[in-house]
C-alpha positions in Angstrom: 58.8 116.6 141.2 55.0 116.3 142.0 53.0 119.5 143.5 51.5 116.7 145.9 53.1 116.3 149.6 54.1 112.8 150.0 52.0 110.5 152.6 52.4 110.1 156.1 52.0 106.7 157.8 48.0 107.0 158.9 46.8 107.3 156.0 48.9 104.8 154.4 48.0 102.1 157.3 44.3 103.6 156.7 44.5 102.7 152.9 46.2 99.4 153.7 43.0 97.8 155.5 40.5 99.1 152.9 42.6 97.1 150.4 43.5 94.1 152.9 39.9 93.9 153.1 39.9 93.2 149.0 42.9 91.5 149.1 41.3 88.5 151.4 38.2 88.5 149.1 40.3 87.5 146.3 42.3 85.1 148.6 39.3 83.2 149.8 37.4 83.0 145.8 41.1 81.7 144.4 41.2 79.4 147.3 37.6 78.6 146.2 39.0 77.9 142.6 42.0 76.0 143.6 39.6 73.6 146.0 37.3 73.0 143.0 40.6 72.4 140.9 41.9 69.7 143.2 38.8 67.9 143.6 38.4 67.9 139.7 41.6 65.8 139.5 40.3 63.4 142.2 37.5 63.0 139.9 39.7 62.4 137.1 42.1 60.3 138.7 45.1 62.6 139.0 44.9 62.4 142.5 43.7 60.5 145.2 42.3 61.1 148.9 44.3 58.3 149.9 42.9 57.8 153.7 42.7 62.0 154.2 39.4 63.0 155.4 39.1 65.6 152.7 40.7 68.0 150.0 41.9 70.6 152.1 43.7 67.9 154.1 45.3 66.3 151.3 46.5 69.7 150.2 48.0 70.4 153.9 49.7 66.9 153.5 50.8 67.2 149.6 53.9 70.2 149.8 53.6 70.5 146.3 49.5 71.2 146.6 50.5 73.6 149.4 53.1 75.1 148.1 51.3 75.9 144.8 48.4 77.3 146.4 50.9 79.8 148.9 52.1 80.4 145.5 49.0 81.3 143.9 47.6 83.4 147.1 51.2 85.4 146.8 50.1 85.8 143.1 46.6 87.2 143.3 48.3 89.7 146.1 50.7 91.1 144.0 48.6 90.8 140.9 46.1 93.0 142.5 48.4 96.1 143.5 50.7 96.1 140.8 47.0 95.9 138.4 45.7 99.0 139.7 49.1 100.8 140.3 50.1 101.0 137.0 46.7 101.5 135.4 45.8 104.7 137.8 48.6 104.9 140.6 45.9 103.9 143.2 44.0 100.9 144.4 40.6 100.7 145.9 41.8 101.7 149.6 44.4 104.9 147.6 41.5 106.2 146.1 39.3 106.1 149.5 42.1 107.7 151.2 43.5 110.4 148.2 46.7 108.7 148.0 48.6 107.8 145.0 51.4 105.5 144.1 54.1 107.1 141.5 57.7 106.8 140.4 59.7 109.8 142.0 59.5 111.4 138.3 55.8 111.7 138.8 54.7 109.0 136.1 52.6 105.6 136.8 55.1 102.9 137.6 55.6 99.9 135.4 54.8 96.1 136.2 58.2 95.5 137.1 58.7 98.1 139.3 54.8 97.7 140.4 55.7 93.9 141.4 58.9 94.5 143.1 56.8 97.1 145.2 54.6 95.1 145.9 57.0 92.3 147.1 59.4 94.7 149.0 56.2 96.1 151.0 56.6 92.9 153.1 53.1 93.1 154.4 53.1 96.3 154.6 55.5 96.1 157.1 57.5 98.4 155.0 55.6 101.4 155.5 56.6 101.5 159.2 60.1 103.1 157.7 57.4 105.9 156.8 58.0 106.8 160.9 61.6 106.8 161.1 62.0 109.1 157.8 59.8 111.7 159.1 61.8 114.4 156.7 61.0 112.5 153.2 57.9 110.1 154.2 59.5 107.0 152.2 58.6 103.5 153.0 61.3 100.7 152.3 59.5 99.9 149.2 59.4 103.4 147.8 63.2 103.3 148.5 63.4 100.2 146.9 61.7 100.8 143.8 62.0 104.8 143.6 59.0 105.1 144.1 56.6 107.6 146.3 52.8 107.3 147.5 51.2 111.1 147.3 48.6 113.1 149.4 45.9 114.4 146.1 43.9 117.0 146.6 40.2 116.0 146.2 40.6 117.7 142.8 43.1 115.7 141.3 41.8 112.9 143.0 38.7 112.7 140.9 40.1 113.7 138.4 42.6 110.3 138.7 39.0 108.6 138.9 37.4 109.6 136.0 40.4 109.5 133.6 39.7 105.4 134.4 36.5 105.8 131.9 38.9 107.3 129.2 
């Protein structure tokens, strides 16, 4: 069991928009990549335009174009939390806030656990069970996954931080 209290639901939410913020930055350069993909194979040939004003239009008309690209927006998402949860326990918004993501044994969690997290947080939606269990401060995704998310002190904080240089 961890010396650390377990988080309450501000600082969660708090820690949630830092890292929405990232989260959108990588959405809009994939979807940057994905655009550029497409219009390569026009260029080649694989596709065509056939009478839609442009690529992002033949990608809302083509399901298999849009669903590929929900696919791959879904994929940077979880790619990104379950990256920096089980390198450090925190992302970029975790760190800003002290708050640290561990399994309720106290160690980092691994991909799969740090995927189905991820998935189960619906949104972070999830966190809003953080309310009801006032007692044990568990979102449905720490439930899910057996999980916790962790109030550091500024100490341990930093020193989370600079073990990343290690």
């Amino acid at each position: 069991m961890t010396p650390f209290p377990r988080a309450g639901f501000i600082r969660r939410l708090a820690s949630l928009i830092y890292d929405a913020l990232v989260v959108i930055a990588f959405a809009m350069l994939t979807t940057i990549v994905y655009l550029a993909l497409v219009q390569g194979m026009i260029s080649i040939g694989w596709f065509a335009l056939e009478g839609h004003e442009d690529v992002t239009a033949l990608i809302q008309a083509t399901p298999a174009l849009y669903y590929l690209r929900s696919v791959l927006l879904v994929a940077v998402s979880v790619a990104f939390f379950a990256y920096f949860w089980t390198k450090s326990g925190q992302t970029i918004g975790m760190r800003a806030w002290r708050l640290k993501v561990q399994r309720n044994d106290g160690k980092l969690l691994t991909w799969p656990q740090a995927v189905a997290r991820s998935l189960t947080a619906i949104l972070g939606l999830g966190n809003l069970m953080v309310i009801l269990d006032r007692k044990h401060k568990r979102a449905l995704q720490d439930l899910i996954c057996k999980s916790e998310v962790v109030l550091l002190s500024k100490e341990e904080n930093k020193k989370v931080y600079d073990s990343l240089d290690d």
